[in-house]
N, C-alpha and C positions, 0 to 999 in steps of 0.2 A: 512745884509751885509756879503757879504765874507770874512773869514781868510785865510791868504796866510804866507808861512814861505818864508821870504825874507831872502836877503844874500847884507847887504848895504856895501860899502866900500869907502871912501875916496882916490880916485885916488890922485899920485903924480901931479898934476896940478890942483888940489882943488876943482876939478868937484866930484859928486858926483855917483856911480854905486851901480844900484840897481838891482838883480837877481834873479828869481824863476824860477824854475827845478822841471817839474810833466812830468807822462807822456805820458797825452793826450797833452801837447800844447808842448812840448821839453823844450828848454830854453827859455826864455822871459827875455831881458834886457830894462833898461831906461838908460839915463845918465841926469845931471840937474847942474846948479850950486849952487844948496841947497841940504840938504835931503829931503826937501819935494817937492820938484820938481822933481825929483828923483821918489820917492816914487808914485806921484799923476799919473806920466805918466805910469805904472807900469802897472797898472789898465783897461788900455785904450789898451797896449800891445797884455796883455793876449786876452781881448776879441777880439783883430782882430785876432791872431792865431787860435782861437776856431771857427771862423767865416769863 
């Protein structure tokens, strides 16, 4: 499995933003109303920009 350095943030509306910055794919965000929702769709992100 992959490591990725994330950048997670608690938006002012409780939602959760999750951000990785490389730069074969640019930016890749999720949003989620968890962190791991957040997190899990992340994942899924990346591979479609790479794709």
């Amino acid at each position: 499995m992959a490591t990725y350095k994330v950048i997670l943030k608690k938006l002012s509306d409780g939602t959760f933003d999750a951000r990785y910055n490389a730069t074969i794919v640019g930016m890749a965000e999720s949003t989620g109303n968890s962190e791991t929702a957040a997190l899990d769709l992340l994942p899924k992100e990346i591979r479609y920009r790479i794709e």
